[in-house]
KOLKOL-607388 format. One record per residue (C-alpha): residue number from 0; residue in three letters; x, y, z. Coordinates in nm, 4 decimals. Layout:
% residues N
<r num="NUM" residu="ala" east="X" north="Y" up="Z"/>
...
END
This chain:
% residues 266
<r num="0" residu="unk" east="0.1444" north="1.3918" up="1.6551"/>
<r num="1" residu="unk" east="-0.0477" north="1.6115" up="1.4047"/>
<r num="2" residu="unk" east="-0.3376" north="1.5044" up="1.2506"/>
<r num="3" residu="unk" east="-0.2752" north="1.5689" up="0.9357"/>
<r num="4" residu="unk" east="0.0439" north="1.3092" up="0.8980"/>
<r num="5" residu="unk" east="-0.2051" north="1.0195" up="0.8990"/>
<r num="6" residu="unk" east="-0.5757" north="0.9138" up="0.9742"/>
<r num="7" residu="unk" east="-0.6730" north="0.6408" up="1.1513"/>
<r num="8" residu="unk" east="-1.0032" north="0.4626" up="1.2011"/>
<r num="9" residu="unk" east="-1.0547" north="0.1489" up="1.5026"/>
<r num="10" residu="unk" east="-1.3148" north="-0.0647" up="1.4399"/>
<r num="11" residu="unk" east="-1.3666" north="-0.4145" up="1.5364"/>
<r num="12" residu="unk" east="-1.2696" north="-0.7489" up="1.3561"/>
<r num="13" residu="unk" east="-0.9379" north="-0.9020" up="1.2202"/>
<r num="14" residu="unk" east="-0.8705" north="-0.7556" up="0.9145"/>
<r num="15" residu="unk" east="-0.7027" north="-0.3851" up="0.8833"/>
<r num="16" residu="unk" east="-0.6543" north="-0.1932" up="0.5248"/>
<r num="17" residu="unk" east="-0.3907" north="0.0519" up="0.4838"/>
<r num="18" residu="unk" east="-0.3136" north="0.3066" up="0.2239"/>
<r num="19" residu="unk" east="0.0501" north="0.4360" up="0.2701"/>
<r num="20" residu="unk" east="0.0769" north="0.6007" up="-0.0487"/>
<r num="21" residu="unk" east="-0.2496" north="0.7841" up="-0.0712"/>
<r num="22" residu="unk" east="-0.0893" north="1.1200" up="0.1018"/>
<r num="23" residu="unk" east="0.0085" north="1.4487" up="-0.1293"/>
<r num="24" residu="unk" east="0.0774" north="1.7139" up="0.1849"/>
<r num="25" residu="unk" east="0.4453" north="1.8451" up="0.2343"/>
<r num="26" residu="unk" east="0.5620" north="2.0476" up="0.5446"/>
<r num="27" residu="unk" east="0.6301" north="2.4240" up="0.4534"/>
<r num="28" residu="unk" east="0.9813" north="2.3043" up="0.4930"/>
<r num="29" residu="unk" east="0.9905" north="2.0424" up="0.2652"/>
<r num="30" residu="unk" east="0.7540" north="2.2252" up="-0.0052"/>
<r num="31" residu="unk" east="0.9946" north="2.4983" up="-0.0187"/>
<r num="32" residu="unk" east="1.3116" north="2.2767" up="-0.1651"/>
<r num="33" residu="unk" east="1.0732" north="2.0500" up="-0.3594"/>
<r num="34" residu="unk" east="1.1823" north="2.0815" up="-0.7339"/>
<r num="35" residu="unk" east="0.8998" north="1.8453" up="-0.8602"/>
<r num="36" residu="unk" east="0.5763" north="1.9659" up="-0.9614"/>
<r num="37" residu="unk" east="0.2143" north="1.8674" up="-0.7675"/>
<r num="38" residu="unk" east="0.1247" north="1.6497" up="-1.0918"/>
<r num="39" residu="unk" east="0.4881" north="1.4999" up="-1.1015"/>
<r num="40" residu="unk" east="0.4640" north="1.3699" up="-0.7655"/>
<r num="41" residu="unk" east="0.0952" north="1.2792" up="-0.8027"/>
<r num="42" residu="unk" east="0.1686" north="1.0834" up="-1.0762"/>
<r num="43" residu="unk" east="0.4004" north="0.8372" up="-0.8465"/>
<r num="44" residu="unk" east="0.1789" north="0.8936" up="-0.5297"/>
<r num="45" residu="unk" east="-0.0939" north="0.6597" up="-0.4944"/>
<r num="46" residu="unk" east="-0.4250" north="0.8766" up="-0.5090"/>
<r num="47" residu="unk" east="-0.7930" north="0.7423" up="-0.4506"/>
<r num="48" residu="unk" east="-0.5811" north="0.4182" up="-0.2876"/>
<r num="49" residu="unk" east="-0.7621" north="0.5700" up="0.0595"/>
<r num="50" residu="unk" east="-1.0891" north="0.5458" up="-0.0216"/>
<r num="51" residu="unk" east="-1.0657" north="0.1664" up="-0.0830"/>
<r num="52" residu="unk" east="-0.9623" north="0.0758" up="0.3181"/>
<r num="53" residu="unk" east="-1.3279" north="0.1625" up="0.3569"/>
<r num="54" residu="unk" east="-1.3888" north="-0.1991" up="0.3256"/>
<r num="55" residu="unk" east="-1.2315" north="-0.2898" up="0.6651"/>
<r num="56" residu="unk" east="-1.3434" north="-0.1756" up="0.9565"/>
<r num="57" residu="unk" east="-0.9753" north="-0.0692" up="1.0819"/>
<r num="58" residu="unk" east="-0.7893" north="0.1875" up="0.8398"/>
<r num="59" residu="unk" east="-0.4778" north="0.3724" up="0.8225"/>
<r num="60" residu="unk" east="-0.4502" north="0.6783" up="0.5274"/>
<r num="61" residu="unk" east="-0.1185" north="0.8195" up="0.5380"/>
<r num="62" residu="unk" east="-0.2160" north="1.1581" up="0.4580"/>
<r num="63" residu="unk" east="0.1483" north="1.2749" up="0.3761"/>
<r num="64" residu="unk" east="0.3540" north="1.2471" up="0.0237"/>
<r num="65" residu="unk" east="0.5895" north="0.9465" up="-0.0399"/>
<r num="66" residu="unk" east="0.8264" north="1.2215" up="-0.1674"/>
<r num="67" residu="unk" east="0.8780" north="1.3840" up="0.1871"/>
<r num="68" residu="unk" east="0.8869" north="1.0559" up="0.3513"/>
<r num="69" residu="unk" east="0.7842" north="0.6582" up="0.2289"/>
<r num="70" residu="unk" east="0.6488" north="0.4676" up="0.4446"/>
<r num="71" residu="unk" east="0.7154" north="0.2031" up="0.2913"/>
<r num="72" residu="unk" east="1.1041" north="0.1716" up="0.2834"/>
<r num="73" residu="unk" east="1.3727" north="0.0643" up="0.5024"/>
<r num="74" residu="unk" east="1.4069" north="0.3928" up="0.7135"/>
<r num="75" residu="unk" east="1.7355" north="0.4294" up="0.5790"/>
<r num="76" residu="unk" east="1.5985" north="0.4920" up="0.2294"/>
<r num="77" residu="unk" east="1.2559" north="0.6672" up="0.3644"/>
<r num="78" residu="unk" east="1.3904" north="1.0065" up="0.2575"/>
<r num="79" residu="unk" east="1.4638" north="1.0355" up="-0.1002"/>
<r num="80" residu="unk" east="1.8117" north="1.2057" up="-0.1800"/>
<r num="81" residu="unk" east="1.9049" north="1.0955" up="-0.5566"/>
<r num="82" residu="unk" east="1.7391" north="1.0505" up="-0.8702"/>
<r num="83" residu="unk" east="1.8053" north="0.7064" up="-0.8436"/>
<r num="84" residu="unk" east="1.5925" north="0.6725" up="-0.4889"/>
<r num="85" residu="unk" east="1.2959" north="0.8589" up="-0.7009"/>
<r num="86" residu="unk" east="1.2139" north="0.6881" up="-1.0815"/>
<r num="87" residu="unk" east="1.4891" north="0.9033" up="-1.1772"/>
<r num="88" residu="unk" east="1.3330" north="1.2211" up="-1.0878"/>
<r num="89" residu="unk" east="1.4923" north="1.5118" up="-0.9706"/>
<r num="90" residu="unk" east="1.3132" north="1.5591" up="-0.6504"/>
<r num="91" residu="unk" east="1.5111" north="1.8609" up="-0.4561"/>
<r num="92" residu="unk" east="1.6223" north="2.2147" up="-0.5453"/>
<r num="93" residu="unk" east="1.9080" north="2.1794" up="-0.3297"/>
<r num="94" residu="unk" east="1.9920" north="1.8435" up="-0.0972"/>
<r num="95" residu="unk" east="1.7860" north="1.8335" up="0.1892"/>
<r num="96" residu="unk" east="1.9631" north="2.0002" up="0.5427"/>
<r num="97" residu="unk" east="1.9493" north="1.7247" up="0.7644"/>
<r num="98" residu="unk" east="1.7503" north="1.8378" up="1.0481"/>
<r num="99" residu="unk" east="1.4913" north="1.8507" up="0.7813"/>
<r num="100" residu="unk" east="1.5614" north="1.4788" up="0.7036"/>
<r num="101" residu="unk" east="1.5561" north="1.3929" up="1.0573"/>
<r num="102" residu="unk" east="1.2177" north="1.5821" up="1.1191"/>
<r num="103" residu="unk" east="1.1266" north="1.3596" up="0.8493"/>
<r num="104" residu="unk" east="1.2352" north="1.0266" up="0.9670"/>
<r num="105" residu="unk" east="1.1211" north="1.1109" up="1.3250"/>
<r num="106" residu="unk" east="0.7402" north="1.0822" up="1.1557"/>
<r num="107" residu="unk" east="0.8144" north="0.8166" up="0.9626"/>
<r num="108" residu="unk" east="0.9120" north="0.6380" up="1.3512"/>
<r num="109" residu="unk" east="0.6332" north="0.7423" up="1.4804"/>
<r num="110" residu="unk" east="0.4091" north="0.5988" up="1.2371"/>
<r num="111" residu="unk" east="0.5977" north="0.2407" up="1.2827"/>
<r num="112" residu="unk" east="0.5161" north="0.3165" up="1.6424"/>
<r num="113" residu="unk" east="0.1287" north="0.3553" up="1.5971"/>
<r num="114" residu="unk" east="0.1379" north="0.0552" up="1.3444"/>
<r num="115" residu="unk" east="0.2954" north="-0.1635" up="1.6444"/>
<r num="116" residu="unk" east="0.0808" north="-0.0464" up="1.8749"/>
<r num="117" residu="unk" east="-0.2349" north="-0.0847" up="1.6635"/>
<r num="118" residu="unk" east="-0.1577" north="-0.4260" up="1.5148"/>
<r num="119" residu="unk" east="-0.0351" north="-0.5790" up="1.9089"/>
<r num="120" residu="unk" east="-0.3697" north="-0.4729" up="1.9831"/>
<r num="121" residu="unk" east="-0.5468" north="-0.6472" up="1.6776"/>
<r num="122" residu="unk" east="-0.3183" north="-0.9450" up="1.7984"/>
<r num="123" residu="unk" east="-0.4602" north="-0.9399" up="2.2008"/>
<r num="124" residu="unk" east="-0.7886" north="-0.9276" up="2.0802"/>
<r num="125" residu="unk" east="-0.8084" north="-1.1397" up="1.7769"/>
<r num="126" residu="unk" east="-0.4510" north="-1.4006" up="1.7870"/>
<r num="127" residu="unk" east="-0.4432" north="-1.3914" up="1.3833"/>
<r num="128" residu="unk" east="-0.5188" north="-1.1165" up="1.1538"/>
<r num="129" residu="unk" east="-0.4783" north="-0.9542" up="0.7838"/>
<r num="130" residu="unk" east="-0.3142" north="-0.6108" up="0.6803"/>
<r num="131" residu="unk" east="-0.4366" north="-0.5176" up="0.3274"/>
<r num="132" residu="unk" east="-0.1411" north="-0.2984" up="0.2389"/>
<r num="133" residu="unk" east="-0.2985" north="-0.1352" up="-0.0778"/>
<r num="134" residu="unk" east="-0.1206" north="0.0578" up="-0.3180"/>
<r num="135" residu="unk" east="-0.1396" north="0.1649" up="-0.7328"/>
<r num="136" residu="unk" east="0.1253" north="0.1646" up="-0.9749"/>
<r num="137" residu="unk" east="0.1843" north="0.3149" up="-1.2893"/>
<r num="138" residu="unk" east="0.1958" north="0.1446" up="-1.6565"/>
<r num="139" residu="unk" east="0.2081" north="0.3967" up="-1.9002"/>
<r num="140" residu="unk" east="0.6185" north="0.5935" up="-1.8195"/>
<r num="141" residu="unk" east="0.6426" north="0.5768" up="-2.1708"/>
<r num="142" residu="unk" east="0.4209" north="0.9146" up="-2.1560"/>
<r num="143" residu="unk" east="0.0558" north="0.9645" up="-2.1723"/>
<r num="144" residu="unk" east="0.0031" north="0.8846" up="-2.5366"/>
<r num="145" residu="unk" east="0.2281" north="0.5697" up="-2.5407"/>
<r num="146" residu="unk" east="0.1243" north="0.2010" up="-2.5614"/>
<r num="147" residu="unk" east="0.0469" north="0.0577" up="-2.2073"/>
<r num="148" residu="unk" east="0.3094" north="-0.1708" up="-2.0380"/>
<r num="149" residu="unk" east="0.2891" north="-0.5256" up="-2.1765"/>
<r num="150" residu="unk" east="-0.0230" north="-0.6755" up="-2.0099"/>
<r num="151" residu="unk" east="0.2020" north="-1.0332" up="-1.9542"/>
<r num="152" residu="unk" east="0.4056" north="-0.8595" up="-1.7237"/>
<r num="153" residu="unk" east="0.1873" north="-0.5799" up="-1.5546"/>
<r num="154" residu="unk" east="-0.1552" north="-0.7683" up="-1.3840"/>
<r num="155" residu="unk" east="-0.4398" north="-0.5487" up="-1.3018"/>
<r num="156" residu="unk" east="-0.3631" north="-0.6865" up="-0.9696"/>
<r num="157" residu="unk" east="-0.0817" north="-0.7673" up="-0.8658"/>
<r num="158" residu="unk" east="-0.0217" north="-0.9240" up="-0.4640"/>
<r num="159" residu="unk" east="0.2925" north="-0.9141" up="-0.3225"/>
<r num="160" residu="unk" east="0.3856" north="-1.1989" up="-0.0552"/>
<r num="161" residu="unk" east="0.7067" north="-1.2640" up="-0.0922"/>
<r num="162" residu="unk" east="0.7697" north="-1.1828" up="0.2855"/>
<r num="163" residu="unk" east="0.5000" north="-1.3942" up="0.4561"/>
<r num="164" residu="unk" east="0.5293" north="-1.7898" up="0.5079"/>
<r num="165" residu="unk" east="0.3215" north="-1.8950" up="0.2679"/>
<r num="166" residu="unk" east="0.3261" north="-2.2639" up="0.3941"/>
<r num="167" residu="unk" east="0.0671" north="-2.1501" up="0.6574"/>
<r num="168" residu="unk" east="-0.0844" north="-1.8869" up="0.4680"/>
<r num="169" residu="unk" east="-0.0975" north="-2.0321" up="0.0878"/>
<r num="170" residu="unk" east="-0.4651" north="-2.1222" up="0.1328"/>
<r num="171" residu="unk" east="-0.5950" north="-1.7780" up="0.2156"/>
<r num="172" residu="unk" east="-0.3687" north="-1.6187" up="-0.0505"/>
<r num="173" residu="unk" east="-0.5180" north="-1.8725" up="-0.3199"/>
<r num="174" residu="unk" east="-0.8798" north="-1.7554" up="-0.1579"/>
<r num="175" residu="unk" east="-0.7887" north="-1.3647" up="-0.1301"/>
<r num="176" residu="unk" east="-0.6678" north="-1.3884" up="-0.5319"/>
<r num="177" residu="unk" east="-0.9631" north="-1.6577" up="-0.6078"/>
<r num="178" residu="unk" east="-1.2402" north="-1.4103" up="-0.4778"/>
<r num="179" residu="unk" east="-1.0932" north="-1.0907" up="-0.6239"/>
<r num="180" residu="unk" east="-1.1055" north="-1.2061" up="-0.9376"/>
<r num="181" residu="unk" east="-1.4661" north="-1.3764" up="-0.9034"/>
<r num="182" residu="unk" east="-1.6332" north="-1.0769" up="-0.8416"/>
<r num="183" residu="unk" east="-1.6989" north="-0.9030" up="-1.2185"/>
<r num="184" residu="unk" east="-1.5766" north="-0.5110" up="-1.2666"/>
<r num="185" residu="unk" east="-1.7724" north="-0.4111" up="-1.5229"/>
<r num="186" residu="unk" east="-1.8735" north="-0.7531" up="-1.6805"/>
<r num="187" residu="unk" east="-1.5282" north="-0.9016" up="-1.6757"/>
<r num="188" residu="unk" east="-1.2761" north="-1.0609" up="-1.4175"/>
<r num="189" residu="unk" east="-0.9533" north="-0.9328" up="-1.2833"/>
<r num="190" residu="unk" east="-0.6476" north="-1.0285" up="-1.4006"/>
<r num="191" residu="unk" east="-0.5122" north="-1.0998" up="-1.0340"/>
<r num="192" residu="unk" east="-0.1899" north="-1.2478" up="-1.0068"/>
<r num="193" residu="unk" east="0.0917" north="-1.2972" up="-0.7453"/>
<r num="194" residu="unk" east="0.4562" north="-1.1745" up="-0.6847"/>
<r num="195" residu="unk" east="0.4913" north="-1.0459" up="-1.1174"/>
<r num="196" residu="unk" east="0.5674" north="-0.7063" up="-1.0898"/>
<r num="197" residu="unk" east="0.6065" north="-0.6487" up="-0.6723"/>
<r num="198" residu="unk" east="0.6637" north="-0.8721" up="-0.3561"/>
<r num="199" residu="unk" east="0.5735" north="-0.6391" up="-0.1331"/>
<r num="200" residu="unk" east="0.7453" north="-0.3109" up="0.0178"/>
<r num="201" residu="unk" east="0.8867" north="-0.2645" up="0.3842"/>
<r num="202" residu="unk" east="0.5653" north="-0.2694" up="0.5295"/>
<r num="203" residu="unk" east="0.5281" north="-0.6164" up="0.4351"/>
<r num="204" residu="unk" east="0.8370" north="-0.7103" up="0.5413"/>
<r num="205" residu="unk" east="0.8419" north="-0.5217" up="0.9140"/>
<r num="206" residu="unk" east="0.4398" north="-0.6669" up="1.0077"/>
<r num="207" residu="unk" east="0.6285" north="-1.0123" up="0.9186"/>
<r num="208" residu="unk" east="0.9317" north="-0.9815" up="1.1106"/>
<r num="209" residu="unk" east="0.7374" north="-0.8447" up="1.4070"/>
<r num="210" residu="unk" east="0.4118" north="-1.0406" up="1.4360"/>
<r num="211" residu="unk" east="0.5611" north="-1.3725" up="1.2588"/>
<r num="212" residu="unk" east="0.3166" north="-1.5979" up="1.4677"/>
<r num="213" residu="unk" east="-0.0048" north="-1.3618" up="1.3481"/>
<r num="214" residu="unk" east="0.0102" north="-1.1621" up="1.0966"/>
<r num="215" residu="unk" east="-0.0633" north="-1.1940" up="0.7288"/>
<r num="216" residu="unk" east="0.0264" north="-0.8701" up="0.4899"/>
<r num="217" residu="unk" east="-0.1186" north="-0.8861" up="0.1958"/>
<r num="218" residu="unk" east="0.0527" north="-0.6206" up="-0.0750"/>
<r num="219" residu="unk" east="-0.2353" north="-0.5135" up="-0.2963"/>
<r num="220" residu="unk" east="-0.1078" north="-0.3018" up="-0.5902"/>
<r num="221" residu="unk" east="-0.3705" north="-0.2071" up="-0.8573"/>
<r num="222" residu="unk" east="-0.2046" north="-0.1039" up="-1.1654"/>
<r num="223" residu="unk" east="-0.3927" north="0.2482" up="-1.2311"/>
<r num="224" residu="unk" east="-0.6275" north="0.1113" up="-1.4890"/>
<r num="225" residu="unk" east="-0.9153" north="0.2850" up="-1.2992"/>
<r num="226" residu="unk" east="-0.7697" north="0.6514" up="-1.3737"/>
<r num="227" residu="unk" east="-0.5399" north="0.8371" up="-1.5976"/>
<r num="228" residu="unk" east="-0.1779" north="0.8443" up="-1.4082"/>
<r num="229" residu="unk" east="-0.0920" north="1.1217" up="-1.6056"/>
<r num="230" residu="unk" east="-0.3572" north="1.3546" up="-1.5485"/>
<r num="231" residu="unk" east="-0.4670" north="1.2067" up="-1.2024"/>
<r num="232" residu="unk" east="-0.8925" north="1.1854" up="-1.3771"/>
<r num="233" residu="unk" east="-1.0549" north="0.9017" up="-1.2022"/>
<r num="234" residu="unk" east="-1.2691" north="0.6735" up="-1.4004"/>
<r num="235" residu="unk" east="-1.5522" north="0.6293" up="-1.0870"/>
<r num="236" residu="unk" east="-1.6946" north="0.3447" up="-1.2224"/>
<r num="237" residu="unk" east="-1.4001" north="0.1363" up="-1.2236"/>
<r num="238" residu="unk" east="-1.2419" north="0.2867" up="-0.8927"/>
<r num="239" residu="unk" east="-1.6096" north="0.2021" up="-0.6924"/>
<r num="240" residu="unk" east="-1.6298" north="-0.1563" up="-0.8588"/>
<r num="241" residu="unk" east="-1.2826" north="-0.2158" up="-0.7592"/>
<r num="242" residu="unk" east="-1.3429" north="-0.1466" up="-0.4317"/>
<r num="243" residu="unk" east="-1.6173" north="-0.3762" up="-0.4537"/>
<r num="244" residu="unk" east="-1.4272" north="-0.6612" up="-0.5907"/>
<r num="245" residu="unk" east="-1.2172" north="-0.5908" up="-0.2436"/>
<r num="246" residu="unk" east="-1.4851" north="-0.5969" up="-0.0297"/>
<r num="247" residu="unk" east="-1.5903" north="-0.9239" up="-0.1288"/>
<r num="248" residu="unk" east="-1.2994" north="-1.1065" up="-0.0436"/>
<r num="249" residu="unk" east="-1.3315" north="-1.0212" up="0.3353"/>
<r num="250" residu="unk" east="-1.5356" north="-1.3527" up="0.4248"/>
<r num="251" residu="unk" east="-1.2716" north="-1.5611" up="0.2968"/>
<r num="252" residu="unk" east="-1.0298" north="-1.3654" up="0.4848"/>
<r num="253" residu="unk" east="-1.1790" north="-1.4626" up="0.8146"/>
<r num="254" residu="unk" east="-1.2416" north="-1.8204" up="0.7202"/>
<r num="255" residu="unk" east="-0.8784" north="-1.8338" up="0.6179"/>
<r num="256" residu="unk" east="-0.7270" north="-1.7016" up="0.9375"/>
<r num="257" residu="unk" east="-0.9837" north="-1.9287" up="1.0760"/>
<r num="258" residu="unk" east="-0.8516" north="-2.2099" up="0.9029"/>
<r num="259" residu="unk" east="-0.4687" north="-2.0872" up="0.8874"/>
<r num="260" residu="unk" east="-0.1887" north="-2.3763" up="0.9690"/>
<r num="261" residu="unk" east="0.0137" north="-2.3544" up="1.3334"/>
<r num="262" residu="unk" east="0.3345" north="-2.1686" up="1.2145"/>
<r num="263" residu="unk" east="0.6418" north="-2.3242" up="1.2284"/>
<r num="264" residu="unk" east="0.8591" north="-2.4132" up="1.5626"/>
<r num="265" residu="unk" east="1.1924" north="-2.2696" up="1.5846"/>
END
């Protein structure tokens, strides 16, 4: 497949960090019906999210937009057609033909492809591992001078498990959340919290359903505190000591698959 639809990086050890949001390419094809402008879909992209997969030694930057196909939805929803499928935006000029949609979708399946084959391969070599499935999201659609999205309901960090079996994993999530927050970003803690806002996309969901004896997604969604959403500035300070504050919670991720609970018979 292309390069430029995805980069990967192999390295060694149990944990893997992915970014399937980061991308902002279109095909000519797609560019040429887009309706939306570059800093309307940047603002619901997830930029700078790439960088942060640094901390693992096995990374996967999808290097394409959500709008011309997400990666993580159910494929049947992958392609965006309505408003209602896109914040209410109007994403299209004109619907999309469908061989257009099907060039689409037959990326998005080969992505899913390299995921399985990359994550069996974590699986042969290490039996358990962790997919940091990282992603931003945006608190301020009231426009860029209105009052931020009610703190109570919005956490800096929010992680999404509500597809793995958190029977056997509960102990590394309560680590994972415990040492995000510990580290300081700029002389204060996180707010880290789990399941508030999101429970985790499709991504989640298919590593569960596929690996269910190994695997342990982790949906990492940083509300965009560390840049302007609706400019797309980065504050560098905040974005590097984020990344930080991830980093540091890879030692407890190997002691917790370590320690990790058989899963369940049956």
């Amino acid at each position: 497949m292309p390069k430029q639809l995805w980069e990967i990086v192999l390295g060694d050890g149990p944990v893997i960090a992915t970014a399937l949001h980061d991308g902002h390419a279109l095909r000519e094809e797609v560019a040429a019906i887009m309706a939306l402008s570059e800093a309307d879909r940047l603002r619901e992209e997830d930029p700078y999210t790439g960088s942060w997969t640094s901390v693992a030694t096995t990374r996967v930057i999808s290097r394409r937009s959500r709008f011309e196909v997400d990666l993580n939805r159910p494929r049947e929803r992958a392609v965006y057609r309505t408003p209602e499928d896109a914040w209410g935006l109007h994403v299209w000029k004109q619907p999309p033909p469908e061989d257009l949609v099907e060039r689409s979708l037959a990326d998005y399946d080969a992505f899913y492809a390299e995921a399985h084959r990359i994550l069996s391969d974590m699986e042969r070599r290490h039996g358990r591992f962790v997919v940091l499935d990282l992603h931003s999201y945006n608190h301020r659609r009231g426009g860029p001078e209105a009052t931020p999205d009610d703190p109570e309901a919005n956490p800096e960090v929010n992680v999404g498990t509500g597809s793995l079996d958190r029977a056997r994993w509960g102990p590394l999530v309560d680590r994972f959340i415990s040492d995000l927050q510990g580290l300081p970003v700029l002389g204060r803690s996180l707010d880290v919290r789990e399941n508030v806002r999101f429970r985790g996309g499709h991504f989640s969901v298919w590593i569960h359903q596929k690996f269910p004896q190994s695997a342990c997604c982790l949906a990492v969604e940083f509300k965009k505190f560390f840049m302007d959403e609706w400019t797309g500035q980065l504050e560098p300070q905040l974005h590097d000591a984020s990344r930080e504050a991830l980093r540091a919670t890879l030692a407890g991720l190997h002691e917790g698959l370590a320690e990790a609970r058989p899963a369940a018979s049956g």
